[in-house]
C-alpha positions, 0 to 999 in steps of 0.5 A, spaced: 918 164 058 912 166 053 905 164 051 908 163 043 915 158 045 911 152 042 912 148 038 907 142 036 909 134 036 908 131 031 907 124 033 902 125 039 900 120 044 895 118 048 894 121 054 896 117 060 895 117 068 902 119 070 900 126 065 894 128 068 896 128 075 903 132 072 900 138 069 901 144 072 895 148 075 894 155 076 890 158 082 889 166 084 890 170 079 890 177 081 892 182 076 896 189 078 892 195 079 894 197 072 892 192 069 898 190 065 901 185 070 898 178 073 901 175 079 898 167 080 901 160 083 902 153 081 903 147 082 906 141 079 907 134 081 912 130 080 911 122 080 918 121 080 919 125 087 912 124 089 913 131 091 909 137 088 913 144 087 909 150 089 910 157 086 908 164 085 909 168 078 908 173 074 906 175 068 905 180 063 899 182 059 901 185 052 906 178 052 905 173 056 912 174 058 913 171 064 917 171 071 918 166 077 916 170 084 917 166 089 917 158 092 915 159 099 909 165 098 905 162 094 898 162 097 893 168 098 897 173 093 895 180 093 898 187 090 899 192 096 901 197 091 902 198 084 909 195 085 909 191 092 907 184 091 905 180 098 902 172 099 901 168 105 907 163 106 906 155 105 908 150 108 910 148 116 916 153 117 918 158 121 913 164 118 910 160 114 901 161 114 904 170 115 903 175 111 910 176 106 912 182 101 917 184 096 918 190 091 918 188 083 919 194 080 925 192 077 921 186 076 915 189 072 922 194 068 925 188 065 921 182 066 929 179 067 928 172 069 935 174 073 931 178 078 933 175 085 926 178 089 927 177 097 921 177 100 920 179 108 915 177 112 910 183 115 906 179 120 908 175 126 901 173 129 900 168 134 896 164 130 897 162 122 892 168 118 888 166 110 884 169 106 886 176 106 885 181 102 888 189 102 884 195 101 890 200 097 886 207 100 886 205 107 891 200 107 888 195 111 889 189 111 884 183 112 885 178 115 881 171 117 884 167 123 881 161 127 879 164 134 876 162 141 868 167 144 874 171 145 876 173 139 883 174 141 889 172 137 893 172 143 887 167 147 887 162 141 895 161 141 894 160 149 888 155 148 891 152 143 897 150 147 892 148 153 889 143 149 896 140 147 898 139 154 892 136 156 892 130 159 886 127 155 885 128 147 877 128 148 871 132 146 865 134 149 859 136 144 852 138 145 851 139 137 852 139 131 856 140 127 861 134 130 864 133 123 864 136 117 866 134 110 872 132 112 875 135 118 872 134 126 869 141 127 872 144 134 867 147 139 869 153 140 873 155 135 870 159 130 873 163 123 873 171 125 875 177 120 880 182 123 883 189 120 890 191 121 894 197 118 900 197 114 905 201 112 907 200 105 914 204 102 919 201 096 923 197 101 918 195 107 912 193 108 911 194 116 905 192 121 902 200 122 898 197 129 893 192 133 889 187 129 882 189 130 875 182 130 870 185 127 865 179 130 869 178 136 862 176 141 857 176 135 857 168 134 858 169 127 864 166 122 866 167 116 869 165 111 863 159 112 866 153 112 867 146 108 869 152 102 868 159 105 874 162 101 875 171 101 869 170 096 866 170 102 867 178 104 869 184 100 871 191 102 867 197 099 870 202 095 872 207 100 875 202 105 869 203 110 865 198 110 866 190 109 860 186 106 861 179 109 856 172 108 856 168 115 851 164 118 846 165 122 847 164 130 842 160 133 840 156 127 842 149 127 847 149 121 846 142 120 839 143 118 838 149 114 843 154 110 841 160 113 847 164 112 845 172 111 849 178 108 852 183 114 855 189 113 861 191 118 865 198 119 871 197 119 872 202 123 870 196 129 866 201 133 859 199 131 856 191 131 855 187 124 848 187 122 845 183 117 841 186 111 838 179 108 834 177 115 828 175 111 831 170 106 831 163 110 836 161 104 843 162 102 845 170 101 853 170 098 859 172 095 857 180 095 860 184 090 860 193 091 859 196 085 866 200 083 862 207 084 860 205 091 852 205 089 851 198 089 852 191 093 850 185 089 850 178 092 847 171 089 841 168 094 837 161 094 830 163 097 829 155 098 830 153 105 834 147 106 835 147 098 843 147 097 841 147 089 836 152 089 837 157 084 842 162 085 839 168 083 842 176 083 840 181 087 842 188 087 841 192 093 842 200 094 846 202 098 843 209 099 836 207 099 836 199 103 832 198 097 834 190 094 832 188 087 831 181 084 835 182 077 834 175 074 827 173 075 826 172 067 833 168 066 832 160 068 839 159 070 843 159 076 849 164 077 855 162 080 859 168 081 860 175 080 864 181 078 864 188 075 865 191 070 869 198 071 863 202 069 858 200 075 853 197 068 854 191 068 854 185 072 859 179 069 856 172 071 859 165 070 853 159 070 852 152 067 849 153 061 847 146 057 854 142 059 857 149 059 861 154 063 859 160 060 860 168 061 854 173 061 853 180 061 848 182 066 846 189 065 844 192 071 838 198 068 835 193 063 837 186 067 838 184 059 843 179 059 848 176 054 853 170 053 860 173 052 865 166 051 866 160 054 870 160 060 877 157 058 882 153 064 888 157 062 890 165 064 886 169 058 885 176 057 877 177 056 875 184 052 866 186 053 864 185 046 869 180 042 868 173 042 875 172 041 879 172 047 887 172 048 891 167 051 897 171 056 899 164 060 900 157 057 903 153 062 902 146 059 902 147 052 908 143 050 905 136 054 899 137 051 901 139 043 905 131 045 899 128 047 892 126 043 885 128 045 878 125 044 873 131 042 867 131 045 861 130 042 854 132 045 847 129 044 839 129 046 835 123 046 827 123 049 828 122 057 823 120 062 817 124 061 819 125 055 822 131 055 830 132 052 836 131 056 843 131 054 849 127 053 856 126 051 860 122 047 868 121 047 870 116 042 876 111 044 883 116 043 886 112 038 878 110 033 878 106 027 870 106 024 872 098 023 874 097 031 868 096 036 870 098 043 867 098 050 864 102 054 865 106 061 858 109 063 859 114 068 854 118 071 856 124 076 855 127 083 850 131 086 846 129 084 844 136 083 851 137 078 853 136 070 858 133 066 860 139 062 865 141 057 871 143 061 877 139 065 877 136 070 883 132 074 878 128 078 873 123 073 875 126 067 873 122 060 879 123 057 882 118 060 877 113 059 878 115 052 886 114 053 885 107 055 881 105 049 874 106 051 868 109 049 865 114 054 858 116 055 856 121 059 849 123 061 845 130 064 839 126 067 834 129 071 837 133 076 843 136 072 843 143 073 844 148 067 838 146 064 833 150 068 831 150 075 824 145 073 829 140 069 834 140 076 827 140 081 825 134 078 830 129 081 826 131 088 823 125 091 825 121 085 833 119 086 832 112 083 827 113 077 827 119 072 835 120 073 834 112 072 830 112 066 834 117 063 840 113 063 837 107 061 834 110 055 840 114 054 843 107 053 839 104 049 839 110 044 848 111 044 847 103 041 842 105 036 846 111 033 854 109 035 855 102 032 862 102 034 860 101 042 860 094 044 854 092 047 857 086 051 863 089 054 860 095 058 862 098 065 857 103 069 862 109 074 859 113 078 861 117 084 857 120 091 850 121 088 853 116 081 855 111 087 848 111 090 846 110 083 851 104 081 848 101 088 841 102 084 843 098 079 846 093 081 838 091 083 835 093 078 839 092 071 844 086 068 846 091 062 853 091 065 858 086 065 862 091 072 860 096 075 865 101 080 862 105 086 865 110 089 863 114 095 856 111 094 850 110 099 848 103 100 842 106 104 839 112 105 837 111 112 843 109 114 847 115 110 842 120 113 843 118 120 851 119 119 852 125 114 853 131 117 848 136 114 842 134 115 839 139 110 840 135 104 837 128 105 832 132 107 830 136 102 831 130 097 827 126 101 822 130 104 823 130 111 826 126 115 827 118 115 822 118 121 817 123 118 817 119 111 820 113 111 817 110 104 820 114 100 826 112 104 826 105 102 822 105 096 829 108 094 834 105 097 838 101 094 840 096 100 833 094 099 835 091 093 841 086 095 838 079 094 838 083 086 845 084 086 849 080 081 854 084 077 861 085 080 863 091 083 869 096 085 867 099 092 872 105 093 872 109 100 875 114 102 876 114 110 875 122 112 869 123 107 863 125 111 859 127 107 858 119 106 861 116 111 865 110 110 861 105 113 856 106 106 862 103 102 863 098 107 856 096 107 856 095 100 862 091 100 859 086 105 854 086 101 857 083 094 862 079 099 856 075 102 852 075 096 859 071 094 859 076 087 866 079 085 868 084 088 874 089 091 874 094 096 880 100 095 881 103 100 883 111 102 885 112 109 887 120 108 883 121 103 875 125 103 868 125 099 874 126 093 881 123 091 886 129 091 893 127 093 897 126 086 900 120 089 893 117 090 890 119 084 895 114 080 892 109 085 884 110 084 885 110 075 890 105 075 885 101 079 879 103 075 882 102 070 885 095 071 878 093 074 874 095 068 880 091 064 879 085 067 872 085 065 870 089 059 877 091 057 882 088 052 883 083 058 876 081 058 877 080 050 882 075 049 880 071 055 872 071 051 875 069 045 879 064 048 874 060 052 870 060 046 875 056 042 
């Protein structure tokens, strides 16, 4: 298989549900240590099976050759040398969450698609190992594994089967965390980072000793969960320190974002210490120079701020000196790397409804935009705009399927300042033809809409079913300075309202091909909570869908789990400022309520718990407005089973039908004959 095996269908058609949930998507691309080879996964559902097939690859650089490395080791892939390839088995089988490798220098000779590479497992440890990273000079593996105070392997196994044989199923707390994002959070248990060596020879890989904790007893955890990954810590060059992100210990997680930088011997002889004490904010992903000089991270200095700007720090090592690199730059970066010199400091971060790439020079701080991140497998060379593409692993269902382009636009929002939007025509536009509207508002509320894709709530598939999608970056978004996302605090239903208000009024000024009799408002998290505003505020839409919403944000912050968040939107606590809690909450507004609602919700979403969609429902039930309640109950804060994502648009889609669609014209015409 290689990148140029395409050919173009000349009969493109639009895209459909069962399209988008059967792309195949890439994750974990690592390259070789030459640099000439990338080993990556995917995975591809089948709506026919209802299956998803998992697999690792590899690909060649000069090329795009491709070949298939395994259907199991799929998860955390990792060169442990120039020819030996490992991976953390999926699934639910014998070995399966363990360490497994395998030899491809034939592989890496011919790039035969007959190679048959046998993969051995490596690790036995009692309990399932992830996030790992090998360290090639000193041949340690790290590893993170869900322990006990203890911090033993063995003890965990052990207490874990205790706790099975148990004759009750309870669970004492004596504070928060007791849930968190979508899972029920043990008391006890904690993330820990071990080391152990390994032997790497061309037929085997083995074992070379005992795992070592690196935190046992320090009552710290890491990777930091819901979405702490192996971006939490890096070894540093020579392979004798980790850096690593934790929070922490003795401050209430669900009321702070205090997580520090440690710096840990690998050694295991000495205890880990932080180096960010004085920051009261996020410090996280630390990055070492290649030269071992340095160390830099990204820091938030707000407290109980989840969307402060991130900023760059650099620290040196051999001084302790620390140094803010970004302080002229009003963005807010996203993740760091190096480039092999020790110059420079690639950056990625939101940039007017873009994902862009910057160059971060460490001596001058000067910066500069390199490309647009691309959702393929690219090659990026420092100092070229264009890049080269070395996988395409969709190409031929794309190039049979058409695609709405996104237009963006700016209007004068509230306080007059600029705001940005997008527009997708319909897939299949004619100047002549008017179209509904699907109106939707994103999350965060701190987030944006931009340019890149996205299985969850993409545009395209509105565009697809014959609608025209506006989407708007009000007051709040992010990538448009730090001032422009403060401004929603303390105010969640009146500049992000404002903006998409007059952002409506003006795309019905300048785009007359949008119906304004036949427009639907969507919006998801913060979106829901809006689409509740709304619904007390405005008679614009013919229907509106909420998903995962608040209904009230006293009764949202009494359930959520971290409580920094209303907090700091809201000021404080709904005790300590609670009209400001009511004077935004949409729940105040119900005997105002008049358009039909879709409710969505799913079951394990504790970041807005099911209750608010419920709520909401009974609301519109009682007020004797149509509406109807989808109902999840595997699903979190987000719909991410292929299975139920067929289910989520094809609701939403028939929803919007009903009233504002194709079905909805007819029937007006009719009733007006």
């Amino acid at each position: 298989m290689t990148v140029n095996a395409v050919v173009a269908d000349v009969n493109p058609r639009p895209l459909q549900i069962t399209d988008l949930v059967q792309f195949t998507r890439i994750a974990n691309p690592v390259p070789s240590i030459d640099g000439k080879h990338v080993i990556y996964a995917t995975s591809q559902y089948s709506h026919d099976d209802n299956k998803t097939a998992k697999k690792s690859w590899l690909v060649r650089v000069d090329d795009g050759k491709t070949i298939e490395l395994s259907d199991r080791v799929t998860k955390e892939l990792v060169w442990l040398d120039g020819t030996t390839v490992g991976g953390v088995a999926g699934g639910e089988g014998d070995g399966d969450g363990q360490l497994w490798a395998t030899n491809v220098e034939a592989a890496l000779r011919t790039m035969s698609d007959d190679i048959k590479l046998d993969f051995h497992q490596v690790t036995h440890f009692p309990v399932e190992i992830a996030n790992i990273k090998y360290h090639h000079e000193s041949s340690n593996l790290a590893f993170a594994a869900e322990v006990y105070n203890d911090g033993s392997l063995e003890k965990a196994a052990e207490e874990r089967k205790k706790e099975a044989e148990r004759r009750d199923t309870a669970t004492v707390y004596d504070g928060l965390f007791v849930r968190h994002w979508d899972n029920y959070v043990h008391p006890e248990r904690r993330n820990n980072l071990f080391l152990v060596k390994l032997k790497v020879s061309a037929d085997k890989v083995e074992v070379d000793g005992e795992a070592k904790n690196l935190m046992a007893g320090q009552q710290l955890e890491t990777p930091v969960p819901p979405f702490g990954d192996a971006n939490d810590y890096e070894f540093s060059p020579d392979g004798a320190e980790i850096a690593f992100t934790a929070r922490v210990p003795k401050r209430n997680a669900a009321w702070n974002t205090n997580t520090d930088i440690y710096l840990v011997a690998t050694d295991g002889q000495t205890k880990p210490k932080s180096i960010t004490a004085r920051n009261l904010g996020y410090d996280t992903r630390p990055v070492y120079s290649p030269d071992g000089k340095y160390l830099a991270w990204l820091q938030m200095t707000t407290p109980g701020y989840e969307a402060d700007k991130n900023r760059v720090m650099l620290y040196e090592r051999s001084t302790g000196s620390c140094e803010y690199l970004t302080k002229d730059w009003d963005r807010s970066a996203e993740s760091l790397a190096w480039t092999t010199d020790s110059s420079k400091l690639l950056l990625t971060a939101q940039d007017e409804g873009h994902v862009r790439i910057f160059s971060l020079d460490i001596q001058t701080h000067g910066l500069d935009n390199s490309a647009v991140a691309p959702a393929d497998l690219f090659v990026m060379i420092l100092g070229r705009k264009a890049n080269r593409q070395i996988t395409a692993v969709n190409q031929s269902q794309l190039d049979s399927i058409m695609m709405s382009k996104p237009e963006p636009f700016w209007f004068k929002g509230a306080e007059d300042e600029q705001v940005m939007g997008w527009i997708y025509k319909p897939t299949n536009f004619k100047a002549e033809e008017r179209y509904p509207l699907a109106f939707l508002i994103h999350g965060g509320p701190e987030g944006a809409w931009n340019d890149g894709w996205s299985y969850r709530w993409n545009p395209q598939m509105w565009a697809s079913a014959g609608y025209a999608v506006v989407t708007i970056n009000f007051h709040g978004s992010t990538g448009y300075g730090s001032s422009f996302t403060e401004s929603i605090l303390k105010n969640w239903g009146s500049r992000p309202y404002d903006d998409l208000m007059i952002g409506l009024d003006y795309v019905l000024e300048q785009y007359g091909f949008i119906d304004a009799d036949r427009m639907a408002a969507l919006g998801a998290s913060y979106g829901g909570y809006m689409i509740n505003w709304i619904n007390g505020h405005s008679k614009r839409f013919r229907c509106l869908v909420n998903h995962d919403g608040i209904f009230s944000t006293k009764s949202a912050y009494y359930a959520t789990e971290e409580l920094f968040f209303p907090e700091h939107e809201f000021a404080g606590t709904p005790y300590e400022n609670a009209d400001l809690y009511k004077k935004f909450d949409p729940s105040e507004f119900v005997q105002e309520w008049a358009t039909p609602t879709l409710i969505i919700h799913g079951e394990k979403d504790y970041r807005l718990p099911v209750t608010e969609g419920l709520s909401a429902f009974t609301a519109l039930q009682r007020r004797g407005i149509p509406s109807r309640f989808l109902y999840f109950p595997d699903e979190n804060h987000w719909v991410l089973k292929p299975g139920n994502s067929v289910r989520w648009y094809t609701e939403v889609l028939k929803w919007l039908d009903e009233w504002v669609g194709e079905a909805a014209r007819t029937n007006h015409l009719v009733n007006q004959q």
